[in-house]
C-alpha positions, 0 to 999 in steps of 0.5 A: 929709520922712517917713522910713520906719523898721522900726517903720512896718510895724506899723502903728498904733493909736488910743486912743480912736479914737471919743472926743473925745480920739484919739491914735495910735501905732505898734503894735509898742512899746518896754517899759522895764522891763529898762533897769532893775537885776537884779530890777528894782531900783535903777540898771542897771550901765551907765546910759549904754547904757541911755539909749542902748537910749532914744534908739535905739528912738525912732531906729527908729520907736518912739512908744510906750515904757511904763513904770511908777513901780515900775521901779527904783522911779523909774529908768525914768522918770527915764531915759526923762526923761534921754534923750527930754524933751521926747520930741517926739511919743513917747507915755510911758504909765506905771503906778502902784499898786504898791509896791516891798520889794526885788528882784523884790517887788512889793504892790498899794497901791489907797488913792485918796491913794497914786495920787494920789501915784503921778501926781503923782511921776510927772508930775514924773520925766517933767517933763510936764503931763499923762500920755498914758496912765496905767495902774493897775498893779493893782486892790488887792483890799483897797481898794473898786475903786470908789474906786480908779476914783473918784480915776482919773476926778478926775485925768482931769477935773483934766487930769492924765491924758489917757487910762486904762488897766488891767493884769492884768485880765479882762473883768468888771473891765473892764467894772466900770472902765468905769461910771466911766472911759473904759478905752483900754488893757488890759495883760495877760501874753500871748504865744503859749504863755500865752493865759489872757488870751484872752476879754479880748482877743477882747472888746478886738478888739471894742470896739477897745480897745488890748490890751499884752501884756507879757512879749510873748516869754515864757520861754526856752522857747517860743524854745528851738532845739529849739521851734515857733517856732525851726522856723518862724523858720529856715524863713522866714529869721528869728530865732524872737522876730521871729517870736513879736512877728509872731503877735502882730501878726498876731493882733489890730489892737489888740494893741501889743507891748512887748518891752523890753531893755537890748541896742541889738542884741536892740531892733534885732532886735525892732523889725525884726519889724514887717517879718516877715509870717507865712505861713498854715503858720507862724500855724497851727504857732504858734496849736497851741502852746497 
């Protein structure tokens, strides 16, 4: 019997809906960053609700949770592996190519043996086979991209990446990526008072290529009670980040937000703003923000 969860009204998304190698999720997801220590460093305060925040998002439809080995650096995975393994259905995309010196530190490493590693630890803190979707975290401007994208592709045809994606890039290297990978994915910091990513995205709604904003509720700021979106949320009823997730839902069908938290009652809140439709007034308010 299927059961119907707020996570349902987002709709879905397939990565490489034209490919050999189709998966689908829901399009509002679950970013597990923040279940992580102060800087995103080291254990969180409380581990037990932060795999509690795990077991509630899937409870409430989520199946896709993106993470990466740097978070903590290695506690996200290994508590997303503590709390969902075998995971049942629910898509674990990480990412790797970045090095961790302490809190809120972060350095690309690009050196095709480091990624290598970086999949290979990876496979085994999620206690899995193949990694659905692995994201390069980041292109390290010191390595040749080529041989970043090189040791990418070897790991697809070992079978230990089923598919690829990319973080914080722009259309050239995309399309860069893409002489040699089959890119399903694009992650980039977006959300609706910071759109520098947007030729990217226009071009990923073409190509229907998966676009994760991350940071999907920006600053304190563009929720701020005396902001745009704070106006639009009381005049629907709801709670301005319900509101700042729907603009993102509604601005593209290949856009899959991941808002991430170490709250169950601020995961409910997101997770419900898959049921929020914006009217023509709030869209227009909102697109004029930036």
């Amino acid at each position: 019997m299927s059961v119907t969860t707020p996570i349902s009204s987002s709709g879905t998304f397939t990565f490489d809906a034209n490919g050999s190698d189709p998966l689908t999720v829901h399009r509002l997801g679950f970013g597990a960053m923040r279940i992580t220590g102060p800087g995103i460093w080291d254990d969180p305060a409380d581990l037990d609700n932060a795999r509690a925040v795990l077991r509630k998002a899937v409870d409430l439809g989520v199946d896709l949770i993106d993470t990466a080995d740097s978070y903590g650096p290695e506690v996200s995975e290994r508590l997303i592996r503590e709390a969902l393994h075998p995971y049942d259905g629910v898509v674990i995309a990480t990412k790797g190519g970045l090095t961790r010196h302490g809190p809120d530190r972060w350095q690309p490493v690009g050196r095709p043996e480091y990624l290598r590693q970086c999949v290979m630890m990876s496979l085994r803190r999620l206690g899995v086979d193949r990694i659905d979707l692995w994201q390069l975290h980041r292109i390290d401007p010191k390595v040749p991209a080529d041989e970043q994208f090189g040791v990418i592709a070897e790991m697809v045809d070992e079978g230990l990446i089923r598919h690829v994606g990319l973080s914080e890039v722009n259309v050239d290297d995309l399309k860069a990526a893409q002489k040699t990978l089959n890119v399903v994915s694009v992650q980039n910091l977006y959300h609706a008072g910071l759109r520098q990513s947007e030729e990217l995205l226009a071009h990923c709604t073409v190509h229907n290529i998966g676009f994760i904003p991350w940071f999907p509720l920006g600053n304190r700021e563009l929720l701020a009670e005396d902001g745009v979106v704070a106006a639009q949320a009381k005049r629907l009823g709801v709670l301005p980040a319900q509101v700042a997730l729907a603009w993102l839902l509604q601005r593209s069908p290949v856009m899959l937000p991941i808002p991430g938290t170490g709250s169950i009652a601020h995961l409910e809140e997101n997770c419900t703003a898959a049921e929020v439709t914006l009217d023509a007034e709030a869209v227009a308010a909102i697109d004029a923000i930036a």
